[in-house]
C-alpha positions in Angstrom: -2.5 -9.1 -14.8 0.9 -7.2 -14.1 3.5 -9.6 -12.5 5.5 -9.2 -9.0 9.2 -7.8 -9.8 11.2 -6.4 -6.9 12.5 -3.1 -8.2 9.7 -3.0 -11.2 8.2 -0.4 -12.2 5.9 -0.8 -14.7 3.4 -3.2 -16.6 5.8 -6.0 -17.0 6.7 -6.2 -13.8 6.3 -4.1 -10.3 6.9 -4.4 -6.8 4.5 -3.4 -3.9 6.2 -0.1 -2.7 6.6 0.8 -7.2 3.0 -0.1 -7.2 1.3 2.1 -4.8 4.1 5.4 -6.2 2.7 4.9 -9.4 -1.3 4.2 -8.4 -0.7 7.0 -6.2 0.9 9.3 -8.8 -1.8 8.7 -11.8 -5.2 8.6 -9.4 -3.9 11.4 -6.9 -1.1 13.1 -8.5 0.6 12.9 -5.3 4.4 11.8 -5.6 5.0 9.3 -3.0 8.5 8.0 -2.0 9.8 4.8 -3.5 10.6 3.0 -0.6 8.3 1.5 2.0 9.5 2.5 4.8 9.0 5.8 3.5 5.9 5.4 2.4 5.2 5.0 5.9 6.3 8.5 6.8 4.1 9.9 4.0 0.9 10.2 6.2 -1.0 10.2 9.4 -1.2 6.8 11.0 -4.7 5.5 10.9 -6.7 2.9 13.2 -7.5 -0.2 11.4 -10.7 0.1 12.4 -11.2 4.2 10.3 -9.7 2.7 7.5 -11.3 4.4 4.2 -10.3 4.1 0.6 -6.7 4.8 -0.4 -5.5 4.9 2.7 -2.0 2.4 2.6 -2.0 -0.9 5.0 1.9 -2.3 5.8 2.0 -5.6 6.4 4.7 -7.3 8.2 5.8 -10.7 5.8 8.8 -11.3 8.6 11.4 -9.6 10.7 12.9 -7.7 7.6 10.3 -7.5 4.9 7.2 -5.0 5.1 4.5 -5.0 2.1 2.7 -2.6 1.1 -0.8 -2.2 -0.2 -4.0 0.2 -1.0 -7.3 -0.4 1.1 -9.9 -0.7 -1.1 -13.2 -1.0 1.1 -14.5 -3.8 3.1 -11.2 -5.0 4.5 -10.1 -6.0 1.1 -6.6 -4.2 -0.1 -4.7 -3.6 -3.4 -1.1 -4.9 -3.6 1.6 -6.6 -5.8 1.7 -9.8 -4.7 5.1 -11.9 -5.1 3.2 -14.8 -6.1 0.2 -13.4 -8.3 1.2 -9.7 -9.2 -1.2 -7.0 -8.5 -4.2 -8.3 -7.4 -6.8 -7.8 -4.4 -7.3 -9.4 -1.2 -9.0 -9.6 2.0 -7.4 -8.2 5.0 -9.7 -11.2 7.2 -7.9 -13.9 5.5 -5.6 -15.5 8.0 -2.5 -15.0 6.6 -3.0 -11.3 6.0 -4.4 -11.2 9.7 -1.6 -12.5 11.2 0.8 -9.6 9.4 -1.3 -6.4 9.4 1.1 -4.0 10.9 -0.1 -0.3 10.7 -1.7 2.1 8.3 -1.2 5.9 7.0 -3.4 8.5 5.6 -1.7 10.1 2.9 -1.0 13.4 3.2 -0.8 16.0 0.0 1.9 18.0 -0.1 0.3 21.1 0.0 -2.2 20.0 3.2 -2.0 20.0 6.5 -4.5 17.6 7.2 -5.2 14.1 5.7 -6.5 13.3 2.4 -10.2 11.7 2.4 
């Protein structure tokens, strides 16, 4: 029920990249970057296909805008959605087919190797 808000970071309004620092910071207690792109940086990339829970899907929206989002299980992920707010949805519908980009295993701080 929280809404989209670029820059938000909290319940009345959040943005993908705010959504997944704070999910990540409450379920994991793992302080992830702010920014998307370095979000990215923030793990091990990941085969779509040895995707597991809490690993983070980017998604391409055009040339300039990435999204971000938490896979859940069965190719559906959590995200902020600009149109719905933070809400769930499946990696085989079309329009999230057509912009899956890459994926990262998060990686703790204090670890060498990937989180699972």
């Amino acid at each position: 029920g929280v809404k989209y808000k670029k820059g938000g970071m909290s319940k009345k309004g959040i943005d993908c990249s705010g959504f997944v620092k704070q999910s990540f910071a409450t379920l994991f207690k793992i302080d992830l970057p702010r920014d998307t792109s370095l979000q990215m940086k923030a793990g091990v990339a990941v085969a779509k296909e040895d995707l597991h829970s809490g690993d983070l899907v980017f998604l391409r929206i055009n040339k300039s805008v990435q999204h971000v989002g938490i896979y859940l299980e069965e190719n559906n992920f959590l995200h902020a959605s600009t149109s719905r707010g933070v809400m769930i949805s499946s990696m085989d519908h079309p329009y999230w087919q057509r912009r899956y980009w890459r994926a990262v295993r998060v990686i703790r701080e204090t670890e060498n190797t990937p989180r699972t």
